[in-house]
Wavefront OBJ file of the C-alpha trace (Angstrom):
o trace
v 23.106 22.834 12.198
v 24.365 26.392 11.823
v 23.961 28.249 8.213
v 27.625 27.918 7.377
v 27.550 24.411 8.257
v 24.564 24.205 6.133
v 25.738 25.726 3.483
v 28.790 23.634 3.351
v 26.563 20.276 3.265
v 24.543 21.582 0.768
v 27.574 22.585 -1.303
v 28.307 18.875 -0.657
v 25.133 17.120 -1.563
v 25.171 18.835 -4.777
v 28.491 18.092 -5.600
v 27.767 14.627 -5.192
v 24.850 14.144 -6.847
v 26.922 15.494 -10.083
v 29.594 13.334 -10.030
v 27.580 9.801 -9.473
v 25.025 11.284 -12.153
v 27.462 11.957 -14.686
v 29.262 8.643 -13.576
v 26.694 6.660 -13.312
v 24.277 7.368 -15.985
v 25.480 4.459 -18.449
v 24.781 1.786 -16.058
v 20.849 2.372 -16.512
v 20.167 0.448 -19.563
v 19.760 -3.455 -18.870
v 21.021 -4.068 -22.347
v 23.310 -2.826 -25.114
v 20.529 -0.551 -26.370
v 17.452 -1.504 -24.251
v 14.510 0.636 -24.324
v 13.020 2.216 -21.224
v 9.590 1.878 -22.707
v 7.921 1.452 -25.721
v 4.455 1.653 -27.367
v 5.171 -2.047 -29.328
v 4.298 -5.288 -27.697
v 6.465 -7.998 -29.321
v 4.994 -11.403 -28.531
v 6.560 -14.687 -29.269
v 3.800 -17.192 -30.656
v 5.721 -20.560 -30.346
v 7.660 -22.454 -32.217
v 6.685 -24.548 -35.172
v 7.154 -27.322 -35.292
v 7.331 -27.743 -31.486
v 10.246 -29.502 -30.011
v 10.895 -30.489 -26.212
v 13.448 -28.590 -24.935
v 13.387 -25.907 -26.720
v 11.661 -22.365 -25.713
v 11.419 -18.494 -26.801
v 10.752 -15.485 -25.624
v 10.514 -11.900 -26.276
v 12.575 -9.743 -23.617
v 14.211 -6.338 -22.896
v 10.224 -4.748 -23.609
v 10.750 -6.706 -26.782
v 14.205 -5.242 -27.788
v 15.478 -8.974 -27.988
v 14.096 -12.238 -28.738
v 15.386 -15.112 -26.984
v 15.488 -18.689 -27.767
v 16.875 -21.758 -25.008
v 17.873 -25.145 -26.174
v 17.886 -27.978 -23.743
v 17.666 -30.611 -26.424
v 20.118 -32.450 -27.845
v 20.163 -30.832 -30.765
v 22.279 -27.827 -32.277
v 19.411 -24.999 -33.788
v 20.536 -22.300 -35.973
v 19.252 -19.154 -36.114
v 18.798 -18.270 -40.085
v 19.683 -14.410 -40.755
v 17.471 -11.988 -43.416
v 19.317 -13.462 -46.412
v 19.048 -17.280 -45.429
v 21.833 -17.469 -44.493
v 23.491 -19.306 -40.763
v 23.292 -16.728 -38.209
v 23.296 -18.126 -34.540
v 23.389 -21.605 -33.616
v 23.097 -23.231 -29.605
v 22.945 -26.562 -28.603
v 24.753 -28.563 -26.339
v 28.291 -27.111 -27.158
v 27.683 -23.721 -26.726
v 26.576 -20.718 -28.423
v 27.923 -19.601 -32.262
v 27.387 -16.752 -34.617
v 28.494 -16.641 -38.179
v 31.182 -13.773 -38.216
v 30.142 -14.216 -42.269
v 26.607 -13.625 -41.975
v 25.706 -9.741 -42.463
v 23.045 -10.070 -39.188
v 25.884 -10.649 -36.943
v 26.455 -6.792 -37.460
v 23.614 -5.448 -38.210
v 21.960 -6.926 -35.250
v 24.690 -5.141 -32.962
v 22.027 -2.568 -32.253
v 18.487 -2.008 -32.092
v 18.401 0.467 -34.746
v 20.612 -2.154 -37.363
v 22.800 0.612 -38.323
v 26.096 -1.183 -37.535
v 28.515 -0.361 -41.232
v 29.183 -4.220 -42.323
v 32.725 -5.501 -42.700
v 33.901 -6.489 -46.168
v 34.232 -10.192 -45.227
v 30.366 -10.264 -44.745
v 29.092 -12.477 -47.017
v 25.935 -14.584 -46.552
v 26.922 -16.729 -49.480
v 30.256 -17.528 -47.937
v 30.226 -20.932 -46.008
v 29.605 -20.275 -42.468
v 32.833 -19.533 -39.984
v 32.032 -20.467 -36.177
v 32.837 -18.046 -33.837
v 31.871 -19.143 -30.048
v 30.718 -16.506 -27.970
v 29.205 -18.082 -24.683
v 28.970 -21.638 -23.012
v 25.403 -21.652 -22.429
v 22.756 -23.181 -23.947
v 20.834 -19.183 -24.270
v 21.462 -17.074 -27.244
v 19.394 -13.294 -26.879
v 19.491 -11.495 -30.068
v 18.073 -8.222 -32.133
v 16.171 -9.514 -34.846
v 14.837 -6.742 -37.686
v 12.089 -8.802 -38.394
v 10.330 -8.816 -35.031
v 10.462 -5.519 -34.478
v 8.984 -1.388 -36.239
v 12.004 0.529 -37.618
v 10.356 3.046 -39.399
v 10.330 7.047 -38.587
v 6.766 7.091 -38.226
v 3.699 4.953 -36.645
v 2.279 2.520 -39.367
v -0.861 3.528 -41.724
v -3.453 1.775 -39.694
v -2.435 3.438 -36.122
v -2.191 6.995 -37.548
v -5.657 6.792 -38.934
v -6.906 5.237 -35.351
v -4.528 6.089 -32.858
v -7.060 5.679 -30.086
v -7.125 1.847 -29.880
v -4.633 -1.242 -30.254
v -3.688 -2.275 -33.634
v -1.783 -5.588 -34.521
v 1.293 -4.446 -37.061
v 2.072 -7.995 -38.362
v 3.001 -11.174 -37.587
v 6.584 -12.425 -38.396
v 8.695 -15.579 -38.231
v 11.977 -16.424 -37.958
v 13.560 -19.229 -39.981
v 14.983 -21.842 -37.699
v 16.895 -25.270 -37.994
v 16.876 -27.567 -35.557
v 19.385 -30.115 -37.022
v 18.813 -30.852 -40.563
v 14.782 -29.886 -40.684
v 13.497 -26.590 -41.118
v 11.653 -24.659 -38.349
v 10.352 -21.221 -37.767
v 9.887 -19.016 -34.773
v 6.621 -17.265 -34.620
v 5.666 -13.849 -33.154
v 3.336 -10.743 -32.776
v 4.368 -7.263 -33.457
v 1.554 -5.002 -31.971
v 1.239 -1.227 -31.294
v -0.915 -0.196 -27.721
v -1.962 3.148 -27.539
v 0.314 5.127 -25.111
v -1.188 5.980 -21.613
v -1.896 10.043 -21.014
v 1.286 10.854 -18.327
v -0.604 13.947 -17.320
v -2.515 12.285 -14.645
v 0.839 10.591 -13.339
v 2.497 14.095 -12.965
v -0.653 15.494 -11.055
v -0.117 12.396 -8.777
v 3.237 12.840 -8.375
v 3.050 16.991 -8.088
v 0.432 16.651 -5.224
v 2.334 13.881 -3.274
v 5.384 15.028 -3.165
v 3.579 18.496 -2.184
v 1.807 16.889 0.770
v 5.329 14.948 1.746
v 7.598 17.765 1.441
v 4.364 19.620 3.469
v 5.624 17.559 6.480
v 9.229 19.741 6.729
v 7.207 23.012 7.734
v 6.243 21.166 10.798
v 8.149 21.813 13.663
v 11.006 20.142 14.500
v 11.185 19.944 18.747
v 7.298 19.245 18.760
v 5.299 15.814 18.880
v 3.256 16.218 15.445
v 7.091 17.322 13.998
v 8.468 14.015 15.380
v 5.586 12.204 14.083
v 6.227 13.875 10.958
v 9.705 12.960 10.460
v 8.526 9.351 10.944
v 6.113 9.656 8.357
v 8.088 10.940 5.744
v 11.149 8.639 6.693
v 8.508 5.680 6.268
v 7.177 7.353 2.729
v 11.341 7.148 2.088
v 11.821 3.575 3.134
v 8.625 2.528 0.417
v 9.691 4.483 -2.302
v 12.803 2.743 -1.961
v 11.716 -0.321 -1.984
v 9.493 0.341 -5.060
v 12.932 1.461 -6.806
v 14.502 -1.936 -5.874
v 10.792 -3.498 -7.523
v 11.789 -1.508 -10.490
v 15.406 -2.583 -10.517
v 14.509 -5.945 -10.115
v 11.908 -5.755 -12.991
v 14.268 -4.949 -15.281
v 16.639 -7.811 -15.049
v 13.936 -10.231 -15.119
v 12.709 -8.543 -18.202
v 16.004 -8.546 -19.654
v 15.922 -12.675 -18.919
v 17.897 -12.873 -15.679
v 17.707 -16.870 -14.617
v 18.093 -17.876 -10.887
v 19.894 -16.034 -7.823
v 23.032 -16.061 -9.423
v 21.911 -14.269 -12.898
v 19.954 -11.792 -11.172
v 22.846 -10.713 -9.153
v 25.309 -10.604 -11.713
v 23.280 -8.619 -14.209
v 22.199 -6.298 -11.081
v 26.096 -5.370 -10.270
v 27.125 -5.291 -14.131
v 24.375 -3.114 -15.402
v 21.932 -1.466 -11.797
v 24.664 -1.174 -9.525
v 23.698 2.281 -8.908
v 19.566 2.190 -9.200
v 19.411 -0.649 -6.649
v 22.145 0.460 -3.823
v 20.065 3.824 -4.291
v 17.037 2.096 -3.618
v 18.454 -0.372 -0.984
v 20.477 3.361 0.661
v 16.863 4.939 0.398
v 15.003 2.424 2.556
v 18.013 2.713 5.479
v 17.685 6.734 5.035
v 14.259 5.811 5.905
v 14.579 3.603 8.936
v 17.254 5.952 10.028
v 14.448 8.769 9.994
v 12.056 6.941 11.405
v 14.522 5.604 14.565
v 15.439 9.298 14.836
v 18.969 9.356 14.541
v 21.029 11.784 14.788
v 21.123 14.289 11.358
v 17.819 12.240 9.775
v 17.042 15.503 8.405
v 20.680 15.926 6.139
v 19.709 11.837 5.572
v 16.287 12.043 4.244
v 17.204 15.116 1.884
v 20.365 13.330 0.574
v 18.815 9.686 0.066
v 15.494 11.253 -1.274
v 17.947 13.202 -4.271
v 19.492 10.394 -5.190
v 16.127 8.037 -5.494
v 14.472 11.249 -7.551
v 17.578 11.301 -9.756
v 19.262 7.716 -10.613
v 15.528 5.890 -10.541
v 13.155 8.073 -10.942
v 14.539 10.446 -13.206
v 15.700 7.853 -15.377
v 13.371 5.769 -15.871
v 10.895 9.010 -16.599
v 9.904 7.399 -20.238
v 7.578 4.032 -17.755
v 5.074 7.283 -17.567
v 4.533 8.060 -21.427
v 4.927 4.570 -23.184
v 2.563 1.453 -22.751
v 5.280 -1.063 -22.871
v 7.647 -0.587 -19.962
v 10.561 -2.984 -19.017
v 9.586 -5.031 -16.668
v 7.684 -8.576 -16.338
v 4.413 -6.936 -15.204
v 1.952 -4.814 -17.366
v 2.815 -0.762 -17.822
v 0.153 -0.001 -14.891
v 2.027 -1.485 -12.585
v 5.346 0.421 -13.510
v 3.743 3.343 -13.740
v 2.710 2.930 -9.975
v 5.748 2.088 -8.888
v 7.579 4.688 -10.430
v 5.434 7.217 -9.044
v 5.779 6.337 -5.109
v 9.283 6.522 -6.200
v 8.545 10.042 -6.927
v 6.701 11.194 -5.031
v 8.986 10.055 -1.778
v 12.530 11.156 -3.259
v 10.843 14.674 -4.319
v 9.050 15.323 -0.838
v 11.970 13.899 1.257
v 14.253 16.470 -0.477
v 11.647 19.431 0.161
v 10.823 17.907 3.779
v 14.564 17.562 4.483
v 15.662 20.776 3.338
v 12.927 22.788 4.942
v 13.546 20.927 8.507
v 17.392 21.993 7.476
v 16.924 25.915 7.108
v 14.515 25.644 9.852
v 17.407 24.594 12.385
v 19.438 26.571 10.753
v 17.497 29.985 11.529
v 16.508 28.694 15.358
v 20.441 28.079 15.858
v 21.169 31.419 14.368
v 22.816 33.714 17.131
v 21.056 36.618 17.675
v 21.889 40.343 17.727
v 21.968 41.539 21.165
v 19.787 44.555 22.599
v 20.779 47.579 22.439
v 20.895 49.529 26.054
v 18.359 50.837 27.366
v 18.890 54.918 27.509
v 18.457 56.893 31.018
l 1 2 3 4 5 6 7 8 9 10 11 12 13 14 15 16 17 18 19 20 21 22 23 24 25 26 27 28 29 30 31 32 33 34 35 36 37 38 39 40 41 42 43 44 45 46 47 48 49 50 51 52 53 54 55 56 57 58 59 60 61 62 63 64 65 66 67 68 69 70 71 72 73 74 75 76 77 78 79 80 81 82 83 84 85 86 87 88 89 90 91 92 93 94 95 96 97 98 99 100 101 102 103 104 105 106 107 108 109 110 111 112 113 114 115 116 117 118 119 120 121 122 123 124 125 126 127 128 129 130 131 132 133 134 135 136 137 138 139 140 141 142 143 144 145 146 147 148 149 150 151 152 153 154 155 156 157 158 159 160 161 162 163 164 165 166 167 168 169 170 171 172 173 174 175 176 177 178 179 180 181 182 183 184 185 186 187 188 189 190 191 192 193 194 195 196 197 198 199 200 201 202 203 204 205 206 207 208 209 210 211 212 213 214 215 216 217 218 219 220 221 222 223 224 225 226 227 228 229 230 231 232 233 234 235 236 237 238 239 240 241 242 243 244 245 246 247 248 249 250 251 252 253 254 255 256 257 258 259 260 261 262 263 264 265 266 267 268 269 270 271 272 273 274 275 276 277 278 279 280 281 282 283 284 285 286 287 288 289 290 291 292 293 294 295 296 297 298 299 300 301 302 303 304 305 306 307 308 309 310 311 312 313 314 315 316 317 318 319 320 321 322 323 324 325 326 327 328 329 330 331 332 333 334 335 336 337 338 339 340 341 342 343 344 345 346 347 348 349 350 351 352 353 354 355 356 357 358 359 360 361 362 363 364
C-alpha cells in the first residue's frame, strides 16, 4: 500500500470508528439503566412462604429483581406505601398506574417526578404491560441509594460487609407473602494489576508488527496475532453473552432478541473480530488494514465500554467478577496490539513501496 493510499484508509478507519461510536454508544446498557459493575451483591433469599411455581431472582448485577409465576395464581407486588404495585399470573403482567412505585421505580436512581394522579390510597387501576408470566422491576428496598458507602464499610473497607437484609411484601392471592433478599457490599478488586496485564500484552502483540512482513517469522507473526484477534473476539461475544443472561434472557429466542435490541453492536464486533482473525491467519489479501480495523473496533465498542468490569467486584454477567475481569482483558489486550501490529505492518509497506529518488550522475 502506497502512503497516499495509506493515508486515505487511515483517514477512513477513523472516520468510521466516530460515527458507529457516537451511534452506537446507547446500545451498551442491557437495561434501562443497568450498571456495568458494581461493588453491591444483591441476593434473593427465597420466598416465604414458598409456593410451587413461583421463583425470584436478582439480575442486571442486581439492578432488578425478578419474580416468575407459573402457578395458578395472580401475585402482586406491594409498593413502599402498601399499596398494589405489580401483579402476574396467568393473564399477564399489571402495574398500578396509581401506585407512586410505578414511577419512581422507572430508574435506578428513583428520581422519576410523580404524576398528580399517584395515589397509593386510590383503588388500584390495571394497566397491562406484557403477556408473560415475568415481571423485572427496580425495587428501592433491595438496593444502597445513598452518596456515600455505609458506616460499617468506611470504618473497614478492606473486607465484605453485609448492609441489610430486606423483604418485599408479596400477595399471592388473598394471603400475604414476602420476598426475601441480601444487600451486601464486596470490597472492590485493585485494577492496577489488570492495566499492567493489559499494557504488557498488548505491548508484546503489537511487538509482532515490527517483524518483517516478506519473511517466515513475519508470516508466522501475522498468524499469531490474527489468532490473538480471533480469541479476543470470542471473549467479547462471552462478554456479550454474559450480559443478557444476567439481564434474565430465557431460551434461544430471548437471548437473540435482547442481543439485536440492546448488543447489536458489541457482539457483530466480536463475531467481525474473530473473521478479521481467521482472515489474518489464512493470509488474505490486506490482513494487515483487517487486523488494525477489527482490533479498533473490539478496543472501542467492548472493551472500552465495559472498562468499569476492572474496578468494581460485581460485574454483569452470570459468573463471578474474576472471570469478567479475564475476559475483558484478552479483549484488550488483542484489539490494542492488533491496532499497533496492524498499523506498524501498514507504514512498513508503505515506506518499502515508497519510490525512490534516483542517483544523481556520476561526474567525469
Amino acid at each position: 500500500m502506497t502512503p497516499a493510499p495509506l493515508r486515505r484508509a487511515v483517514l477512513l478507519v477513523t472516520a468510521v470508528l466516530l460515527g458507529l461510536l457516537g451511534g452506537a454508544a446507547p446500545a451498551y446498557a442491557h437495561g434501562a439503566d443497568a450498571p456495568d459493575g458494581t461493588d453491591y451483591r444483591t441476593t434473593v433469599t427465597g420466598i416465604t412462604p414458598a409456593r410451587p411455581g413461583l421463583t425470584a431472582r436478582a439480575v442486571e448485577a442486581g439492578a432488578r429483581l425478578e419474580l416468575v409465576n407459573h402457578s395458578d395464581r395472580d401475585v402482586e407486588v406491594i409498593g413502599y406505601s402498601g399499596e398494589p404495585y405489580l401483579r402476574v399470573g396467568p393473564g399477564g403482567v399489571y402495574e398500578n398506574v396509581r401506585s407512586p412505585a410505578t414511577y419512581l421505580n422507572r430508574t435506578v436512581a428513583g428520581d422519576t417526578a410523580l404524576p398528580a394522579t399517584a395515589d397509593p390510597a386510590a383503588a388500584p387501576q390495571w394497566r397491562r404491560i406484557g403477556d408473560d408470566r415475568r415481571v423485572r422491576w427496580h425495587d428501592q428496598r433491595a438496593l444502597w441509594r445513598e452518596s456515600g458507602v455505609p458506616a460499617p464499610v468506611a470504618a473497614d473497607p478492606g473486607r465484605e460487609h453485609r448492609v441489610r437484609e430486606w423483604t418485599v411484601a408479596l400477595r399471592i392471592g388473598d394471603e400475604p407473602a414476602e420476598l426475601r433478599g441480601t444487600l451486601d457490599w464486596v470490597p472492590p478488586p485493585d485494577p492496577y494489576p489488570w492495566w499492567v496485564a493489559v499494557t504488557l500484552g498488548a505491548l508484546l502483540v503489537g511487538a509482532a508488527g515490527l517483524l518483517p512482513a516478506g519473511t517466515d517469522v513475519g508470516t508466522r507473526a501475522l498468524r499469531g496475532v490474527g489468532g490473538v484477534l480471533a480469541l479476543g473476539g470470542a471473549a467479547a461475544v462471552t462478554l456479550v453473552l454474559g450480559r443478557e443472561l444476567d439481564a434474565g434472557a430465557q431460551g434461544v429466542g430471548g437471548i437473540l432478541l435482547g442481543l439485536a435490541a440492546g448488543q447489536l453492536w458489541p457482539l457483530l464486533t466480536g463475531l467481525g473480530a474473530v473473521a478479521a482473525g481467521g482472515w489474518a491467519v489464512a493470509r488474505r489479501p490486506a490482513a494487515d488494514f483487517v487486523l488494525a480495523l477489527a482490533g479498533a473496533c473490539l478496543a472501542l465498542f467492548v472493551g472500552v465500554a465495559d472498562l468499569t468490569v476492572l474496578s468494581r467486584a460485581v460485574a454483569p454477567v452470570p459468573w463471578s467478577g474474576g472471570v469478567a475481569r479475564v475476559l475483558l482483558t484478552g479483549v484488550l489486550v488483542a484489539g490494542v496490539g492488533a491496532v499497533a501490529a496492524g498499523l506498524l505492518r501498514l507504514h512498513a509497506a508503505a515506506r518499502a513501496a515508497a519510490p525512490r529518488p534516483a542517483a544523481a550522475p556520476a561526474r567525469t
